[in-house]
Structures are given as C-alpha cells and as structure tokens.
Phi, psi and omega in degrees: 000124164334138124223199214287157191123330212248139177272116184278133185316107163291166161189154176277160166199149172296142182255174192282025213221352192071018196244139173279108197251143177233154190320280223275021136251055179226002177278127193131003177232162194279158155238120149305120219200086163287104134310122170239172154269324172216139185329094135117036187246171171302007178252322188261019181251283195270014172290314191292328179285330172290327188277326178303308247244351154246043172272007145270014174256325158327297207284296150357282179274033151060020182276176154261140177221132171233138157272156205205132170222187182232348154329172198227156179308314230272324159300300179285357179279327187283343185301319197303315175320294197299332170231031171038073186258125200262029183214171191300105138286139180249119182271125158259060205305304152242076150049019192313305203260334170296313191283318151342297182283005188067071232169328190267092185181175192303112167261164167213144163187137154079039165076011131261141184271139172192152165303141172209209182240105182295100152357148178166119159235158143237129160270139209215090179318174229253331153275011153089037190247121194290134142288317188204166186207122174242096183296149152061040191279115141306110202317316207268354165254338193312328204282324171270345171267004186267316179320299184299340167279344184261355166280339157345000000 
C-alpha cells in the first residue's frame, strides 16, 4: 500500500461525467483519493453521504474528492443522482489504480473469499505527496476524520 509520505501514483480515470480525469492535473489543490467497493450498498452509501453532507467544509479546505470503484459510470451516475453527491466518482473497472495504491487485494465475508477493494483513502497535498493514509476506514466517521486530516 502507498504510503504518507510517498509521491502518489498518477492515473487517468473516467469520471461519472464521462470526462477523463488525472491525478497530477489536480496538482496545487489536496485531493481526497476515497477507495470504496461498491455503488448505493450500506457502507459505501454511508461513507459517500457522510462527505455531502460536510461538503462545505470540504469545499472550505480547497480539497478535491474523488471516489474510486470498480463500478462502471454508467453506475456511478445513478449512485451520484440518487443520493445527490457533489463530488467525482471515478470508474476503475479494472482495478488498474486500486492495485497501484495497494487497495486492491483478497477479501472474505460470510465464509467466501474474492477480490475487491479494502476501504481506503489517501490524502495527498497539493504537491501531490500522500499525507495520511486511512486503512479499514469506518463508513460513519470517514468524512470527520479526513476533514482532520487536511486541518493538519
């Protein structure tokens, strides 16, 4: 796994908007770089709804936040609609930038095993160097421990 410390990978990715968006032309502003595993399920519903719902406070420290799935746009538009989320998803469908970041690896629940995606943000300063790395990130806090990490 990437860490603080560490000059963050670029990559290009689609956004829910249909636009190619890339790390290293977002540089000079903080980027929030959220790993999630899946669209509209209860955890990644309430992590992304935790950032709307402080998302003048967001705005407020000059980050950028992008969320990263393996969703497809066409996914991440109805996730964005339905609960009117004011920030980028980004598709990774095949898991190119998760596995960059170490994010990417063997999951088990419910006595099976399968590849996802490990909860996971990086915060990345406006020189594009990960600051904190939050592993195992809880959905009902994510939004107030990152905001402490870009008042750092």
């Amino acid at each position: 796994m990437v860490a603080a410390g560490e000059l963050a990978p670029d990559f290009t990715l689609t956004s829910d908007t249909g636009e190619s968006v890339s790390l290293s032309g977002l540089k000079g502003k903080p980027v929030v770089l959220y790993f999630y595993p899946k669209d509209d399920t209860p955890g990644c519903t309430t992590q992304a709804c935790g950032i709307r719902d402080a998302w003048g406070e967001f705005e407020r420290a000059g980050a950028v936040v992008l969320g990263v799935s393996p969703d497809s746009e066409k996914s991440h538009v109805k996730f964005k609609e339905k609960f009117g989320l004011p920030f980028t998803l980004l598709a990774d469908t095949d898991h190119v930038v998760a596995e960059a970041y170490g994010v990417w690896g063997l999951k088990k629940y419910m006595g099976r095993e399968y590849m996802g995606v490990e909860r996971s943000t990086f915060v990345i300063g406006a020189d594009g160097v990960v600051t904190k790395v939050f592993e195992k990130v809880k959905p009902a806090t994510h939004a107030d421990d990152v905001l402490a990490a870009l008042a750092a």
